[in-house]
Structure formats: structure tokens, C-alpha cells
DOGU-507563 format. One line per field, with one value per residue: residue number from 0; residue in three letters; x, y, z of N, C-alpha, C in turn. Coordinates in nm, 3 decimals. Layout:
i	(NUM, ...)
aa	(ALA, ...)
n.u	(X, ...)
n.v	(Y, ...)
n.w	(Z, ...)
ca.u	(X, ...)
ca.v	(Y, ...)
ca.w	(Z, ...)
c.u	(X, ...)
c.v	(Y, ...)
c.w	(Z, ...)
This chain:
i	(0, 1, 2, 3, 4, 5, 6, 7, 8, 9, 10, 11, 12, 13, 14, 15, 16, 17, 18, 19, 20, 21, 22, 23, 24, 25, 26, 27, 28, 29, 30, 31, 32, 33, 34, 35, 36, 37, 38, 39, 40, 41, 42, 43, 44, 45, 46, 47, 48, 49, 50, 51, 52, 53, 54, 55, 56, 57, 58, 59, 60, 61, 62, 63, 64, 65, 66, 67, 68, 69, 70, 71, 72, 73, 74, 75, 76, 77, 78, 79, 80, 81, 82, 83, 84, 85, 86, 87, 88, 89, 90, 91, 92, 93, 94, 95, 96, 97, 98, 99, 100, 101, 102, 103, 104, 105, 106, 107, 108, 109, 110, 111, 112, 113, 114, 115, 116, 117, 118, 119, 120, 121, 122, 123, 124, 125, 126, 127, 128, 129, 130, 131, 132, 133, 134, 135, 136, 137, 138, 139, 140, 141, 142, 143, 144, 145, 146, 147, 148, 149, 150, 151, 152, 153, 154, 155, 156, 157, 158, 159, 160, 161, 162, 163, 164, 165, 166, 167, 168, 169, 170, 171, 172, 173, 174, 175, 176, 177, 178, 179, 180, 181, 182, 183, 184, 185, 186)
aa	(UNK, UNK, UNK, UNK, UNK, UNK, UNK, UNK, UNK, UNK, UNK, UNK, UNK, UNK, UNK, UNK, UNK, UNK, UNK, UNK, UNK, UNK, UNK, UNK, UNK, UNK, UNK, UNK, UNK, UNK, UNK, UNK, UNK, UNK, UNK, UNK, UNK, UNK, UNK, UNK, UNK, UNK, UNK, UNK, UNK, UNK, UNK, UNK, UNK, UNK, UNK, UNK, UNK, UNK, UNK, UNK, UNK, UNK, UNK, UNK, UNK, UNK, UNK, UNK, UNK, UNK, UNK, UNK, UNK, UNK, UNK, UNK, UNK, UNK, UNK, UNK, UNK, UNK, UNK, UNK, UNK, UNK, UNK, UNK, UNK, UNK, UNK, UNK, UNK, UNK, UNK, UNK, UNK, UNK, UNK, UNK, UNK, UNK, UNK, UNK, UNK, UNK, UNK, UNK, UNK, UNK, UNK, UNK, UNK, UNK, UNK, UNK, UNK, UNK, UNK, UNK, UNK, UNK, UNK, UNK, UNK, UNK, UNK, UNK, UNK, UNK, UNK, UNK, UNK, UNK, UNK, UNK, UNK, UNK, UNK, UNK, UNK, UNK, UNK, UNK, UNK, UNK, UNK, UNK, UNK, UNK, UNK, UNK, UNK, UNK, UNK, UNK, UNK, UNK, UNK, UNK, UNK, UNK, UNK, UNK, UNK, UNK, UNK, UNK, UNK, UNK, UNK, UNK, UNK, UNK, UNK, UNK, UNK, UNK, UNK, UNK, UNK, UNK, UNK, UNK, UNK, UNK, UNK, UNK, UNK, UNK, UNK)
n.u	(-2.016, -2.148, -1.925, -1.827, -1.958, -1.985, -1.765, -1.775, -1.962, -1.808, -1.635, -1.766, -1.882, -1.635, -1.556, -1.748, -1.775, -1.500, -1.123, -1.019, -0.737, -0.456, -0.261, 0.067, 0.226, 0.325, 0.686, 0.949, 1.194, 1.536, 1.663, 1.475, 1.432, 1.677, 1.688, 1.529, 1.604, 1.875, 1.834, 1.767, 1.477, 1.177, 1.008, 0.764, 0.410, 0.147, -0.145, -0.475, -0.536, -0.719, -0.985, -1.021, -1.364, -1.362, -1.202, -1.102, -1.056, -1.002, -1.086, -1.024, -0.866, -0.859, -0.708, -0.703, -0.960, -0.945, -0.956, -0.731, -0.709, -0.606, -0.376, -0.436, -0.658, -0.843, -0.843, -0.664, -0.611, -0.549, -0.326, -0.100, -0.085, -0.011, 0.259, 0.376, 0.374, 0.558, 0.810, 0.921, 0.951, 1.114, 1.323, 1.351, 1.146, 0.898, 0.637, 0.337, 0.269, 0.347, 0.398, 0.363, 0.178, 0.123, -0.056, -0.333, -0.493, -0.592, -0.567, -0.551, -0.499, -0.442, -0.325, -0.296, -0.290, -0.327, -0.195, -0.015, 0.275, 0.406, 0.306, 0.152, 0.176, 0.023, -0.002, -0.159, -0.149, -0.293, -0.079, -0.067, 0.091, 0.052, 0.127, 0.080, -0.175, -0.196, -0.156, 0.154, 0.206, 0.110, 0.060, -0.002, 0.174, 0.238, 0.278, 0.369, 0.421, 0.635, 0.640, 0.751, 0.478, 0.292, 0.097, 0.007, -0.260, -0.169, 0.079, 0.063, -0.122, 0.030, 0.233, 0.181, 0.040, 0.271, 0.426, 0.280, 0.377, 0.609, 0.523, 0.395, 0.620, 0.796, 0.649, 0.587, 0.873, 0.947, 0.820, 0.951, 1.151, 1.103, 1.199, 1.051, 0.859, 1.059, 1.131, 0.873, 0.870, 1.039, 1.122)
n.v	(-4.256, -4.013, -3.884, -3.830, -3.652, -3.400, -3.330, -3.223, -3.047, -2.882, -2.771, -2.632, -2.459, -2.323, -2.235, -2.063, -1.878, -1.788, -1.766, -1.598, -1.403, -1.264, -0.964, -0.952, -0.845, -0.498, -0.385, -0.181, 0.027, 0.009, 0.195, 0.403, 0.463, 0.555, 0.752, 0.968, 0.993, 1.098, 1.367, 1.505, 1.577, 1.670, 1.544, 1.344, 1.273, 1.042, 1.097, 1.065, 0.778, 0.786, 0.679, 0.802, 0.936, 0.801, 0.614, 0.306, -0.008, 0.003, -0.185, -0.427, -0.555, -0.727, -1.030, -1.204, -1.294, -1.418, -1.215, -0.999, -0.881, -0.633, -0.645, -0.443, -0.314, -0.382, -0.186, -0.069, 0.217, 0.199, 0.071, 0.178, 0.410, 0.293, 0.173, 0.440, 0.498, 0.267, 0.350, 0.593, 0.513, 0.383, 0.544, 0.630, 0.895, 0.907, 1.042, 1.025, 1.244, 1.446, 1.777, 1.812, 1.669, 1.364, 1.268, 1.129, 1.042, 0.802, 0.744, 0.609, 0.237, -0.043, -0.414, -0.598, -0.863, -1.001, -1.031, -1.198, -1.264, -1.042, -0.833, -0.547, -0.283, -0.025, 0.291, 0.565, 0.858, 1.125, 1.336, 1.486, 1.759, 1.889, 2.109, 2.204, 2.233, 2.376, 2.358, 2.242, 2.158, 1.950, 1.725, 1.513, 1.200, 0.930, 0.587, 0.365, -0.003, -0.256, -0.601, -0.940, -1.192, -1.424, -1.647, -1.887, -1.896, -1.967, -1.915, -1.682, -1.494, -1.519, -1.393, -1.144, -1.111, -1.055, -0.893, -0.631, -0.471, -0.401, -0.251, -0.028, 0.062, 0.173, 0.385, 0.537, 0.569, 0.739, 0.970, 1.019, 1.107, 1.412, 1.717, 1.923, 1.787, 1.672, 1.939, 2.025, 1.868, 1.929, 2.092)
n.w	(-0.259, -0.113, -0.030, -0.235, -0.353, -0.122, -0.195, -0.447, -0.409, -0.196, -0.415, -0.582, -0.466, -0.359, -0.598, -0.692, -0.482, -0.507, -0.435, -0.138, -0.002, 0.171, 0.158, 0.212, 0.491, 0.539, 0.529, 0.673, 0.455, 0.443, 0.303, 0.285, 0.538, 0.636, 0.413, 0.564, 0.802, 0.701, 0.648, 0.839, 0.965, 1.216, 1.463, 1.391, 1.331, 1.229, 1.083, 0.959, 0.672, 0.406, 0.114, -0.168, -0.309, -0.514, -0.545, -0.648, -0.547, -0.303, -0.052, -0.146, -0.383, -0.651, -0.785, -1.045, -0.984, -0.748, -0.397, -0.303, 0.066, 0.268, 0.514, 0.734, 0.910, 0.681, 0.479, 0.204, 0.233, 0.497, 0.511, 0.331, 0.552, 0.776, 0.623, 0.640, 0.879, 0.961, 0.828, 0.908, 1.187, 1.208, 1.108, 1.348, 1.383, 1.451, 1.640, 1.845, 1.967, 1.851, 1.658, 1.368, 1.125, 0.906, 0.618, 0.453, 0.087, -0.048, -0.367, -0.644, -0.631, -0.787, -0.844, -1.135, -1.293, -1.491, -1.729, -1.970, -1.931, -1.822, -1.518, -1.355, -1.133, -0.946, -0.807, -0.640, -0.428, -0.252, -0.063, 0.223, 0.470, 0.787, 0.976, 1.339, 1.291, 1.077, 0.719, 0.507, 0.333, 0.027, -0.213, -0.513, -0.577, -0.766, -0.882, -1.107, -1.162, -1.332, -1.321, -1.302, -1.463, -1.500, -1.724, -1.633, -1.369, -1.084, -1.057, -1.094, -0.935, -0.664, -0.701, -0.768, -0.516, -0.342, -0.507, -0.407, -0.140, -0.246, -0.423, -0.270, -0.106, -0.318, -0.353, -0.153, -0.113, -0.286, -0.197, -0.010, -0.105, -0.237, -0.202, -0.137, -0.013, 0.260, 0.351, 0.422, 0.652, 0.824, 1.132)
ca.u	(-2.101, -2.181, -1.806, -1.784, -2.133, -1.956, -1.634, -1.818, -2.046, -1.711, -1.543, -1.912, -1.847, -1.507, -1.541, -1.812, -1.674, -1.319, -1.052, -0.978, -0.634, -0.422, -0.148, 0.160, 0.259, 0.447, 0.837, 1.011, 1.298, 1.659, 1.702, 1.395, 1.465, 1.800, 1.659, 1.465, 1.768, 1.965, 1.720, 1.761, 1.321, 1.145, 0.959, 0.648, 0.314, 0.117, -0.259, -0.537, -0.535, -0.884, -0.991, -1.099, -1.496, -1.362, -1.068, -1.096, -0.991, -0.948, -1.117, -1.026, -0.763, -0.906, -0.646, -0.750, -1.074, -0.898, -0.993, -0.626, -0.727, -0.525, -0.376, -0.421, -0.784, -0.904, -0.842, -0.537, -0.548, -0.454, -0.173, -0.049, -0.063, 0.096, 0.352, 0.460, 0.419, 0.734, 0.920, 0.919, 0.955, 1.274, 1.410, 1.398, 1.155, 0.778, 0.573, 0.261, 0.215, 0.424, 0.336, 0.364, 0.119, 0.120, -0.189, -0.339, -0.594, -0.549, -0.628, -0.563, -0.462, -0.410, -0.235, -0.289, -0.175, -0.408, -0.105, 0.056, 0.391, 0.378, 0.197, 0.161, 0.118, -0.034, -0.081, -0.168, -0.194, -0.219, -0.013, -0.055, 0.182, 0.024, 0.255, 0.010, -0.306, -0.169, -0.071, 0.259, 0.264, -0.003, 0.079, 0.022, 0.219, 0.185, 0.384, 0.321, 0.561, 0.613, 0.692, 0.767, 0.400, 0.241, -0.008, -0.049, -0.293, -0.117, 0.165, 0.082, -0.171, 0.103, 0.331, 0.060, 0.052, 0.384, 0.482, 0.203, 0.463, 0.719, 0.447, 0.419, 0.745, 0.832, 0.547, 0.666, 1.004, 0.907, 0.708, 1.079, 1.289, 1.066, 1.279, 0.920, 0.795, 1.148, 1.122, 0.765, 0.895, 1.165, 1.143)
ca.v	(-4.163, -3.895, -3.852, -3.757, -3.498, -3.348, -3.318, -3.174, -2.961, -2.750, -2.703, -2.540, -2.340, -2.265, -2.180, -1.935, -1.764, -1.732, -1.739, -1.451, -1.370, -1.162, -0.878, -0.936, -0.696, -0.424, -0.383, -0.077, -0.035, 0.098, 0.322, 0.493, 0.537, 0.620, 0.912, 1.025, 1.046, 1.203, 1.466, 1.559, 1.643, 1.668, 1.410, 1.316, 1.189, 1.003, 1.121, 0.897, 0.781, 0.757, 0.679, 0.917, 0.847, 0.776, 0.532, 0.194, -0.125, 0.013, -0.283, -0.523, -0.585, -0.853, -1.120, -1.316, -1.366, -1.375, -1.155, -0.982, -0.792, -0.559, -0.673, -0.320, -0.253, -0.407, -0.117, -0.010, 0.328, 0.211, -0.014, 0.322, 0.484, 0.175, 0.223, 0.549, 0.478, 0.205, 0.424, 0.696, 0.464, 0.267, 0.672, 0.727, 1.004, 0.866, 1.071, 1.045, 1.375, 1.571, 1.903, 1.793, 1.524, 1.328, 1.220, 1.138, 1.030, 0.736, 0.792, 0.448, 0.149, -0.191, -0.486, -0.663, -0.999, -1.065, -1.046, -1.309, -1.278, -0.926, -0.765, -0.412, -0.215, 0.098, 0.308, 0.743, 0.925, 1.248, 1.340, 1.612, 1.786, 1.972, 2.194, 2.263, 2.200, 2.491, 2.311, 2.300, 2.057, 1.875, 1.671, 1.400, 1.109, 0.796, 0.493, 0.256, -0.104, -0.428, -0.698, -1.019, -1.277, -1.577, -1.673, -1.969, -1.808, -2.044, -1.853, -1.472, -1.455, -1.503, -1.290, -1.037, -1.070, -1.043, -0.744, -0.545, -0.384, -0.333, -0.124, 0.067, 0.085, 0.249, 0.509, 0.605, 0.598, 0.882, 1.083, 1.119, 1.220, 1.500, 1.775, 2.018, 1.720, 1.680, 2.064, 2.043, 1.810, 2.029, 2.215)
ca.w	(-0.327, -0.044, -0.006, -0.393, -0.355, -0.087, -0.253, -0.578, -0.303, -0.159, -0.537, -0.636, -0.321, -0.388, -0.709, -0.663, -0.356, -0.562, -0.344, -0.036, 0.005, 0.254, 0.143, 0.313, 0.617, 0.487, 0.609, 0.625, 0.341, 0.564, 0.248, 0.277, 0.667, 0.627, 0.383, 0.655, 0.873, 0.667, 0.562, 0.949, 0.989, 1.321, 1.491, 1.302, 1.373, 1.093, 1.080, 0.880, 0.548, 0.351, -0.005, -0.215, -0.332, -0.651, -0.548, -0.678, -0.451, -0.175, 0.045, -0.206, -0.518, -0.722, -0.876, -1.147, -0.952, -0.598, -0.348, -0.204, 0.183, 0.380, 0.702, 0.826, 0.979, 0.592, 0.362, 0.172, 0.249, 0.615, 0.488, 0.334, 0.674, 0.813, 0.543, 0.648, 1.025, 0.937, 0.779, 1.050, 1.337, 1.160, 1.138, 1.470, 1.370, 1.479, 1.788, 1.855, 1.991, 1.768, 1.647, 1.222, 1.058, 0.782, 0.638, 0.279, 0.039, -0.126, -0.531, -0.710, -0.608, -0.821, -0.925, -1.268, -1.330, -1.591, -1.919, -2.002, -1.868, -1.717, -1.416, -1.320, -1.039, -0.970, -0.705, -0.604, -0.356, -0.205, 0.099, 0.312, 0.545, 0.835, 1.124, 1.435, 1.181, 0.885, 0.560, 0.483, 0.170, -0.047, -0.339, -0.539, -0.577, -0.817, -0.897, -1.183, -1.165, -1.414, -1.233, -1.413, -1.388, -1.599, -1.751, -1.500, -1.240, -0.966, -1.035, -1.131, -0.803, -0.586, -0.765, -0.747, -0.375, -0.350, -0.529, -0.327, -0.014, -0.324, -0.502, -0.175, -0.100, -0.413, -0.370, -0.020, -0.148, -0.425, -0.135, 0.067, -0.223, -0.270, -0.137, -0.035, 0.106, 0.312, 0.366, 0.555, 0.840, 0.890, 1.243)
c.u	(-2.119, -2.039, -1.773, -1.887, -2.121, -1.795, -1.669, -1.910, -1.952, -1.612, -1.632, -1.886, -1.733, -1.482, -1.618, -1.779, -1.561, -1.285, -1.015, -0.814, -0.572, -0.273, -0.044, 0.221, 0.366, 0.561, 0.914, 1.137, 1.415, 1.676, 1.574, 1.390, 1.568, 1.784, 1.620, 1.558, 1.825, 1.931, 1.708, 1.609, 1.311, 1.110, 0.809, 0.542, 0.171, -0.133, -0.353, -0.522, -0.646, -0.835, -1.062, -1.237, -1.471, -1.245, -1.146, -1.053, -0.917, -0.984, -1.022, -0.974, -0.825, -0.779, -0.662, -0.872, -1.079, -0.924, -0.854, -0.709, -0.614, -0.528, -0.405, -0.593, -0.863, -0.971, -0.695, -0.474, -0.521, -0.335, -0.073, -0.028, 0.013, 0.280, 0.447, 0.505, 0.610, 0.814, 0.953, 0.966, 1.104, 1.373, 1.389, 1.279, 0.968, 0.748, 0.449, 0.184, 0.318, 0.346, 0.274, 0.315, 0.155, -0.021, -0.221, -0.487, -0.543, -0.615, -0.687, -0.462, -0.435, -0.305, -0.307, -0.222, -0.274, -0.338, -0.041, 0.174, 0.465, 0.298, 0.231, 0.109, 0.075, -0.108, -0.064, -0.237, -0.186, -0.207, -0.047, 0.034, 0.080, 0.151, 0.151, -0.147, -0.280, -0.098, 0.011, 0.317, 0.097, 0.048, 0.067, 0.117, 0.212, 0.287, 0.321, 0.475, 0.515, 0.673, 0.669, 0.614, 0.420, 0.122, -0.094, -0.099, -0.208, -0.007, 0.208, 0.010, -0.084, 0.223, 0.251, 0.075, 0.112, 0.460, 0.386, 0.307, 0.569, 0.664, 0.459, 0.521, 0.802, 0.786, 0.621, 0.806, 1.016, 0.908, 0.887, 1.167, 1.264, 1.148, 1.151, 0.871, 0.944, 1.150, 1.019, 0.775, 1.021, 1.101, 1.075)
c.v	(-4.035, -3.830, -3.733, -3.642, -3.431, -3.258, -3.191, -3.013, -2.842, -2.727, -2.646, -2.410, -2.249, -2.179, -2.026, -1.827, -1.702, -1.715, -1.606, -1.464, -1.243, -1.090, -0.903, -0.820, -0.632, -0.439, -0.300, -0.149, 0.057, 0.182, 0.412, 0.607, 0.605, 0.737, 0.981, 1.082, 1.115, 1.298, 1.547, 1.612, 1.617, 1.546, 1.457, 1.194, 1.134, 1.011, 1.024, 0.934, 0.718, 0.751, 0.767, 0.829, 0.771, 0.625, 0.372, 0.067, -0.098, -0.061, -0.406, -0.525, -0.737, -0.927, -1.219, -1.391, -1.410, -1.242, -1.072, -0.881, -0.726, -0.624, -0.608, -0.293, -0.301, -0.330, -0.053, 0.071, 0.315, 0.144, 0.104, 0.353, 0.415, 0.168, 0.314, 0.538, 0.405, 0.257, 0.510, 0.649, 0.403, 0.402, 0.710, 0.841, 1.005, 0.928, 1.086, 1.204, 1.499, 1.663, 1.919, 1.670, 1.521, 1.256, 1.234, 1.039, 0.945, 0.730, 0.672, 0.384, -0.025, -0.289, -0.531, -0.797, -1.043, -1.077, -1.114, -1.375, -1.180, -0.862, -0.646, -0.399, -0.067, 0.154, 0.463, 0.793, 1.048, 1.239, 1.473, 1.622, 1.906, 2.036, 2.260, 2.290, 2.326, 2.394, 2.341, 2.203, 2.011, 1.855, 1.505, 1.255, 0.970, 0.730, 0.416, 0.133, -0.203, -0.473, -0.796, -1.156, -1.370, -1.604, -1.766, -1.910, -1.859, -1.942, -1.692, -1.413, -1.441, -1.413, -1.142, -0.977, -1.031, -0.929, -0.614, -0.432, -0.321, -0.169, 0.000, 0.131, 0.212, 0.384, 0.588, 0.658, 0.736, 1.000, 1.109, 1.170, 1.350, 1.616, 1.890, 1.920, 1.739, 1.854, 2.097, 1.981, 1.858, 2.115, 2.309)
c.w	(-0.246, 0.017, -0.163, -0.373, -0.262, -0.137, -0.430, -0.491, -0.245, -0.283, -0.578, -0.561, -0.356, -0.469, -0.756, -0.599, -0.425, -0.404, -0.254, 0.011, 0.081, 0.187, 0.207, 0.380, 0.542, 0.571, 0.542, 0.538, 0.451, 0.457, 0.262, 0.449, 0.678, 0.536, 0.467, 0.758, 0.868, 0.639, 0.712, 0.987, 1.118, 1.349, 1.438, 1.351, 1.202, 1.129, 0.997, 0.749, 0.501, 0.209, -0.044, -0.292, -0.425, -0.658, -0.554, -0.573, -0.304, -0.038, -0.005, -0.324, -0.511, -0.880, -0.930, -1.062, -0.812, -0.548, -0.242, -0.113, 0.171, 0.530, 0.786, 0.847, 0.801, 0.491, 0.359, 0.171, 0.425, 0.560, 0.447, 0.449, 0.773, 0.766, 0.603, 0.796, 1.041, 0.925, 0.860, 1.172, 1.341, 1.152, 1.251, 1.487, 1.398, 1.620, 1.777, 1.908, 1.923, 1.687, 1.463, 1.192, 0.927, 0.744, 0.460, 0.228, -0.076, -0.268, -0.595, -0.659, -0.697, -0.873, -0.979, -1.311, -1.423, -1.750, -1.874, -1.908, -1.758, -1.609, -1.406, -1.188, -1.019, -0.855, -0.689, -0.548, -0.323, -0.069, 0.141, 0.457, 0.655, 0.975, 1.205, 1.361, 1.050, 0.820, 0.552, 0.366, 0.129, -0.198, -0.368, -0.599, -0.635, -0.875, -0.986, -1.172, -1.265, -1.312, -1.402, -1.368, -1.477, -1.593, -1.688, -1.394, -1.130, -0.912, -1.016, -0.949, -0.683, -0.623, -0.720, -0.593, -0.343, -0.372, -0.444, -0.242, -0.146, -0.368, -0.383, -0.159, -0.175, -0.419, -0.257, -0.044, -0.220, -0.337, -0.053, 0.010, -0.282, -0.187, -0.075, 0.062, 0.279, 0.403, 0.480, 0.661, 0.896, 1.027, 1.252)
């Protein structure tokens, strides 16, 4: 009996709390470094990335009642800044004391696994380019993705998790094919 009223005692718990869940560590993409490369820019230092007042989930993306974190300092607009750090460091093209930041304001952020068979993602930011603290870019940047989920939470929550670094990925990916952005870490 006090085996079962403990057993009934941490699924009350459980159930209330909803589950907490961690993002998996981003990992640079070699095509996004290898743009960077080839795009020949200086060396680059990555300044902070904040949410704007208005930005949504930026402690916390809520899946189907799960709680996904950030591995990065436990908001998404560092995982962003994390993000870009990767990408920079995998080109060769990361200094801490270099003369050109990068730095941004994270807009929106979420994933969706709440349809059926589909999930979305969704994420915008703005970037900024500074050279010796003068502006030399500012724009925004947003990515929407399907991914494929299910209606089985078991299965969409981890899907969810899952596609997170892609969603990034993709965003970052956007921000180096910009040829002004490319332009302001030029020299």
C-alpha cells in the first residue's frame, strides 16, 4: 500500500510539473563555414545576443506541455550567439579581439508539435554588424520549417527537440548568404 501512494504521489508530481527538457548543443554545418571561407571576411568577434521585450520563449519553448531549455547560459538568444560563435570558429574566422562584431536581438522563437502529423518551426532575428562600434549592417532575418511529427506526444516532443539546431541552422545559414551581410565583415 505505501509503495502504491508513493508511486501515485510522484505521477501527481510529474504530471503537474510537466516534463523539463534540454535542446541539444548546436553543431556547426561545414557548408555554412565553408561559406564563410569562401566569402574571404575578416576575423570576427561575436558580441551578445538578447531578446527583444516582446520575444516569446526565449527561456523556455513549451512542447506539448514539456518544458525544452537552452544548454547555453538558459536562454535561446545565447544559443543563437553560440550558433554563430560555431560557425565562425569552424571558418577559421573567430577573434575575440577583433575590430568587427556580430551581435543581435532575438525576435521569435518556437517550435509547434501540436498538429497531427506536422511540426513547425519558427524563428527571427535581428543581426547587427558593427566595424570599431559604427554600424555597418542591421537586418532582420526569419526562418519558418515543417518538419515531419505525430500526433503521439512520445514521439512529436522529441522530434520537436530535435529539429531545434536545424531551425537554427537554417536561420544562420540565411544570415551568410546575404551578400551586405557578407560585405560588412569584409576588411
Amino acid at each position: 500500500m505505501k509503495v502504491n501512494g508513493l508511486l501515485i504521489s510522484f505521477l501527481i508530481t510529474a504530471v503537474i510539473s510537466g516534463c523539463s527538457i534540454t535542446a541539444p548543443q548546436y553543431s556547426a554545418a561545414v557548408t555554412n563555414a565553408q561559406s564563410l571561407r569562401d566569402s574571404d571576411i575578416a576575423e570576427v568577434r561575436v558580441g551578445s545576443f538578447v531578446p527583444s521585450g516582446s520575444a516569446a520563449n526565449n527561456n523556455t519553448i513549451s512542447l506539448r506541455g514539456s518544458s525544452m531549455t537552452s544548454p547555453y547560459g538558459g536562454s535561446f538568444s545565447n544559443y543563437l550567439a553560440e550558433a554563430i560563435k560555431q560557425e565562425l570558429a569552424l571558418a577559421g574566422k573567430l577573434k575575440e579581439s577583433a575590430d568587427i562584431e556580430v551581435s543581435g536581438v532575438l525576435l521569435k522563437n518556437d517550435i509547434d508539435v501540436s498538429g497531427l502529423s506536422v511540426g513547425i518551426g519558427e524563428i527571427e532575428a535581428r543581426f547587427i554588424v558593427k566595424k570599431n562600434g559604427i554600424s555597418q549592417y542591421e537586418a532582420v532575418k526569419s526562418v519558418k520549417t515543417r518538419f515531419e511529427s505525430s500526433f503521439v506526444g512520445a514521439v512529436a516532443v522529441p522530434k520537436g527537440q530535435q529539429e531545434y539546431p536545424n531551425l537554427v541552422r537554417t536561420l544562420v545559414g540565411e544570415l551568410f548568404q546575404d551578400p551586405l551581410f557578407v560585405k560588412a565583415l569584409k576588411r
